[in-house]
N, C-alpha and C positions, 0 to 999 in steps of 0.2 A: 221340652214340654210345650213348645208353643206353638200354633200353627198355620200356616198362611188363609186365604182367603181376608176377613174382618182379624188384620193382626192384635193381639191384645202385644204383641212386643213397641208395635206405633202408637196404640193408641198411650201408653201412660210413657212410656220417653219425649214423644212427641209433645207431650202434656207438658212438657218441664221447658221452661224456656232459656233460650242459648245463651254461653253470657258473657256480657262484659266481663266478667272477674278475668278471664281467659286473656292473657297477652296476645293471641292471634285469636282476631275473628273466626266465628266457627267455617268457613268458608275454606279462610288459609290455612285451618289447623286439618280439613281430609284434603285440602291439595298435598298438603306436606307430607302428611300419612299416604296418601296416594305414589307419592313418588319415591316411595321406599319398598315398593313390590313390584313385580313385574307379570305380564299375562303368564298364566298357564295353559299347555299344550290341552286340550278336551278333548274328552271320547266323541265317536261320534253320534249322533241325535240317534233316535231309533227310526231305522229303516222301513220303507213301505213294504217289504217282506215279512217284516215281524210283525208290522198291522194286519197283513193279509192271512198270518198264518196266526194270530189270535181270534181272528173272526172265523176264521176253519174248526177252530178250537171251541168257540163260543158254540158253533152250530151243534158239534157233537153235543155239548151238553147239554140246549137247548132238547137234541131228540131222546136224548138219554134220561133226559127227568118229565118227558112226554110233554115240552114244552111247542105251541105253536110259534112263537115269535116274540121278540126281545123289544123293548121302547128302550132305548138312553136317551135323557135331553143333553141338553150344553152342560157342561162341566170334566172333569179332569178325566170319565168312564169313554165320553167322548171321545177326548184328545185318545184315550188308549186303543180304540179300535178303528178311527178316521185318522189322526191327525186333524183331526178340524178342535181349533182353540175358540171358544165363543163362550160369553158372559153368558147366565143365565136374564132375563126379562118377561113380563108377560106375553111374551111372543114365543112360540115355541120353534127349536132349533133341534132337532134329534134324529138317530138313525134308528130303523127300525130293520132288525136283523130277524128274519125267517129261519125259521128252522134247514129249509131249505133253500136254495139260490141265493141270487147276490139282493141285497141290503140296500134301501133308498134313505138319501136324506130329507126332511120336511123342512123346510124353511122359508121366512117371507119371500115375497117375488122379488126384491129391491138388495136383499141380501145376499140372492143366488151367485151374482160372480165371485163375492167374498168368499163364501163358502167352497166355490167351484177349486179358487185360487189355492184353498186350503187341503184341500179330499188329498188325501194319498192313498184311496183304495180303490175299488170300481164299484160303485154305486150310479145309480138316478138320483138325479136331483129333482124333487117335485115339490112346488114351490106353490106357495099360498098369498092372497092376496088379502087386503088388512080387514075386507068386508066379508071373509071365509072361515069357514071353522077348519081349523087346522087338523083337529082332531079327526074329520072329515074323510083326510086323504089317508091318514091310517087307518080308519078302517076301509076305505074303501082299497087298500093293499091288500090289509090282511084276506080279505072275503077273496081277491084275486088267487090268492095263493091257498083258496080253501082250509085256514088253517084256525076258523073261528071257533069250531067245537072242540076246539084244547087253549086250556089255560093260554094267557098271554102275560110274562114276565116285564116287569118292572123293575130296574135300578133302582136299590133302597134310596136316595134322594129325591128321584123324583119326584115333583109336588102334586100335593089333593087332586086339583085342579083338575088335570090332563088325567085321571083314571076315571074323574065324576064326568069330564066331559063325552070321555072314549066309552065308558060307560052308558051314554046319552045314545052317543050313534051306533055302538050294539048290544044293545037291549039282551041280557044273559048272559053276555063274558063274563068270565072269569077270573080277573087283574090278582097274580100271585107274587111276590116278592123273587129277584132275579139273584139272588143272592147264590145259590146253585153253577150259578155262571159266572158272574161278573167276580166275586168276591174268591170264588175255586181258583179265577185264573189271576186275579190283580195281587191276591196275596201271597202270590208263588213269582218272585221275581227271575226274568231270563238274567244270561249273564251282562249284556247289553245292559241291562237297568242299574245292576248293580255295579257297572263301571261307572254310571253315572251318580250313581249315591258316593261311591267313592271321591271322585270329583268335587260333589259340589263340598263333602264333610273335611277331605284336604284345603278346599279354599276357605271353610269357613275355621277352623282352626289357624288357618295363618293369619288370617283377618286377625283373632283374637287377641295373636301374638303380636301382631305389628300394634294394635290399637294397645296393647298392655302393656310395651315398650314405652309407649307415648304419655302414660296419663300424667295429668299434674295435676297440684291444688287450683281447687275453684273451679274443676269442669262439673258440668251436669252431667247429667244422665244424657240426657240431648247430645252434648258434646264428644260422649264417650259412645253411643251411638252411632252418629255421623262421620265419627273415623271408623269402626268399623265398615259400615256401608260403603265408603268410600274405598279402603283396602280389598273387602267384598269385589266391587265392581271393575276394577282393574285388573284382577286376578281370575275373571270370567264367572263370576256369579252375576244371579240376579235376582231380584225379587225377595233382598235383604231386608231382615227385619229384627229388632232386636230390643229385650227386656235390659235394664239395667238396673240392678236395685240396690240400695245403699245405706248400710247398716236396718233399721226398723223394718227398712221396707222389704229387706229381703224373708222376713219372716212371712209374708204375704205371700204367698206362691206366684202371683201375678200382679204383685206390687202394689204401689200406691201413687196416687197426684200429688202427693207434697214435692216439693220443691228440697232437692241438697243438693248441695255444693262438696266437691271430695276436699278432704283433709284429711293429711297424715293417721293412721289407725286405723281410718273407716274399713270395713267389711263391705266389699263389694260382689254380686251374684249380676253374670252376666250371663243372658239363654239369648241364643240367637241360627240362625242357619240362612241356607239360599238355594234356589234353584239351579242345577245346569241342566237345560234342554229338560223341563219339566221334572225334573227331580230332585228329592228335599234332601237337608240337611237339618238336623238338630242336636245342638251342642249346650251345655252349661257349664261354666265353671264359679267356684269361690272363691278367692283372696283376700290379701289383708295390703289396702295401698298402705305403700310407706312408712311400712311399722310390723312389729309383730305381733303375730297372735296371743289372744289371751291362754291359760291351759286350757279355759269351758272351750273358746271357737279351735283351738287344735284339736279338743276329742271329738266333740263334733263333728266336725272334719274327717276324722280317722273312722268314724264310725259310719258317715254316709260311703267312705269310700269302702271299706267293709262291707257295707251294705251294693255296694253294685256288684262287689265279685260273688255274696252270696246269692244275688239275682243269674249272675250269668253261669253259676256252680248250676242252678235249679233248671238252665233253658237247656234239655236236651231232649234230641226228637222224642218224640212219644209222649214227653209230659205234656200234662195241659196248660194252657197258658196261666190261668189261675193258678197252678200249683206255684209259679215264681214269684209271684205277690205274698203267697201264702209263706214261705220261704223266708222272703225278706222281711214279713210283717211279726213272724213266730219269733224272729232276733231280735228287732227293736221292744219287743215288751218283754222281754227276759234282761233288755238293758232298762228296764224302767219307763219306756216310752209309752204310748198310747193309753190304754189297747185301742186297736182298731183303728179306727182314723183320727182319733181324740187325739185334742194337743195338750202339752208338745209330744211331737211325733210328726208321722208319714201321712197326709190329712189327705194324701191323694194315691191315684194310682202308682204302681210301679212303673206300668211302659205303656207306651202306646205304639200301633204299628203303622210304617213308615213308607213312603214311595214316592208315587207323582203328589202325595195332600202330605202334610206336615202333618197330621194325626187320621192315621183310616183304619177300616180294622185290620186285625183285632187286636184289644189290648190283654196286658198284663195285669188282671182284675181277678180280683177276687171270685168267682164263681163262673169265670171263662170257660167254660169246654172244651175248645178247638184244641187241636192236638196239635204241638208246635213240629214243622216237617221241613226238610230243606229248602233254602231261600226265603224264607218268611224272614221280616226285618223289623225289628223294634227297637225304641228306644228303652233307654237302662238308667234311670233317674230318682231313686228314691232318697229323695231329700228328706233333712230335719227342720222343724220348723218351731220355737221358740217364742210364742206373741210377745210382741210387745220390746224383744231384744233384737236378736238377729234368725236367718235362718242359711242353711247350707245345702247346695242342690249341685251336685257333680251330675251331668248327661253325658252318656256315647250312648250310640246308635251301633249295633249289631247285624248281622244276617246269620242265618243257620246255616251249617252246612252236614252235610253225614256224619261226620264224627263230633259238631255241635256246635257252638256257637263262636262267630269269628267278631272281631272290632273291625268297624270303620276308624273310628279314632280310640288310641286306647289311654284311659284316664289317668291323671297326672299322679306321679310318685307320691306328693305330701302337697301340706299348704303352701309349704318353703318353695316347691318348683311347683305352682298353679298351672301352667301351660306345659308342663312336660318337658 
């Protein structure tokens, strides 16, 4: 469920402080976790071929939907057709792809070697100075390549800004949503990508395993945390982030800033995942530390894992992605849950879909349309949630293939074996 950029998995563990109760400082307690894994062997990063040949990809669609020319700023759409990694700021960083010929990047004049350092495609670099309008040198591309009397496509994130600006310097364009392009080709993953999901969702399961060997009474969340990340990062992840929730809090889909300490019984929900070479992982499980389940959290239990294999019964090609929401949602209020999103029940999506952003589209929503087709990857997470008691939230992450949908990680037999 959770997903990188502003983590909600840091901000409320993070929140909880480290602690003394702990025999080993939280420090020694991921060196120690740390040295119970070892690196794993990684696929490798995606190639400037596969950049070159999505940007080939981009253009046709570009000419196919009568499109002149494509804006991406800085962010993850970026990295997919440059390789260039760059924050977003009020300065703008983005490549602008032509329907036809090669693609320039716009970026400050001070930034250029960074950028230059980063390009793995063949582009120009045409670089703006702090006293310039940026927006300036886009259009004064676009008119080069006479391509202003057709639509000019935008990446749905891109901000206001940069369309009211571009908008400024040509007077009648026409700024149409790139979703056509961007989103046709990011939600079809090569096999390349999906080695890499596999990857990062093998390290983030071992993580889980190694950190869920280790817990004891009196860790926080924080603690339980930080051995994760620490196992995470030896085993070649990166950009680990993780929810911990513990008994009341896990009825919270995305938890609470109280403060607990584990002891024997508690109900613990851990969601967490990582990057390898830009691609995500997202994992949840439930347990019961050092104790067993009551009968309410073992049905529970059996019933959200019921509920993922009736999600993954519902993902096959041609349905619509709402139909699997719809699927999972028809069971839970024939078990008395809901209806709808009302609790107790499923107060959230079914899935969300998966890649280089820990949530992009499209999801597993009720009123989704898109028709699920091979290599499309979502998460499969439909939790129960209980205010005020506990809640239970089992996640694996999926990819289609022709005969339908496969696990990256496949979800744990009962409460009794959590980790599989």
């Amino acid at each position: 469920m959770t997903s990188l950029a502003f983590h909600r998995r840091s901000f409320l563990t993070g929140a909880t402080a480290l602690g003394a109760a702990l025999t080993l400082p939280v420090s020694r307690l991921a060196a120690a976790v740390a040295e119970q894994v070892t690196p794993r062997p990684l696929p490798p990063p995606i190639t400037a071929a596969e950049r070159n040949a999505r940007l080939a990809r981009a253009q046709q669609l570009l000419r196919a939907n009568n499109l002149g020319a494509m804006l991406v700023e800085s962010g993850p759409s970026l990295d997919y057709y440059t390789g260039v990694q760059w924050w977003r700021s009020e300065r703008l960083t983005g490549v602008v792809i032509p329907a036809e010929g090669a693609p320039i990047i716009v970026t400050p004049f001070f930034e250029q070697p960074s950028i230059a350092e980063q390009l793995e495609v063949p582009a120009e670099i045409r670089t703006w100075q702090e006293d310039d309008e940026p927006l300036k040198l886009v259009a004064d591309f676009l008119r080069e390549r006479k391509v202003t009397g057709r639509p000019i496509a935008f990446e749905e994130t891109n901000r206001f800004f940069h369309g009211d600006r571009l908008a400024a310097q040509l007077p009648g364009a026409k700024i149409v949503n790139a979703n056509a392009v961007v989103r046709a080709q990011r939600m079809i993953k090569s096999a390349a990508e999906l080695a890499l999901m596999q990857a990062a969702s093998d390290i983030t399961i071992a993580a889980f395993r190694t950190a869920h060997a280790n817990l004891k009474p009196g860790m926080s969340g924080g603690d339980i945390s930080a051995a994760i990340v620490a196992a995470t990062t030896v085993l070649g992840g990166s950009g680990a982030g993780n929810l911990v929730l513990i008994n009341e809090a896990s009825a919270l889909p995305h938890g609470s800033k109280k403060p607990h300490r584990l002891a024997p019984g508690d109900l613990v929900l851990i969601d967490g995942g990582c990057s390898v070479h830009g691609y995500q992982s997202d994992i949840s499980r439930t347990f019961i530390f050092d104790g067993k389940p009551t009968p309410e959290q073992r049905k529970v239990w059996e019933q959200v894992h019921r509920g993922q294999q009736i999600a993954l019964a519902a993902a096959r090609v041609g349905a619509t992605a709402g139909s699997v929401d719809d699927a999972v949602r028809k069971a839970y209020t024939s078990w008395g849950y809901g209806p709808d999103y009302k609790l107790p029940g499923l107060s959230h999506r079914t899935g969300h879909g998966i890649g280089m952003e820990g949530h992009e589209p499209v999801n597993l929503v009720r009123g989704e349309i898109t028709r699920l087709a091979p290599a499309m990857c979502f998460s499969n997470e439909p939790g129960l949630y209980l205010p005020g008691r506990f809640g239970v939230r089992l996640e694996d992450c999926f990819h289609m293939t022709p005969s339908g949908p496969q696990w990256f990680t496949t979800p744990p037999p009962s409460i009794d074996q959590p980790m599989g």
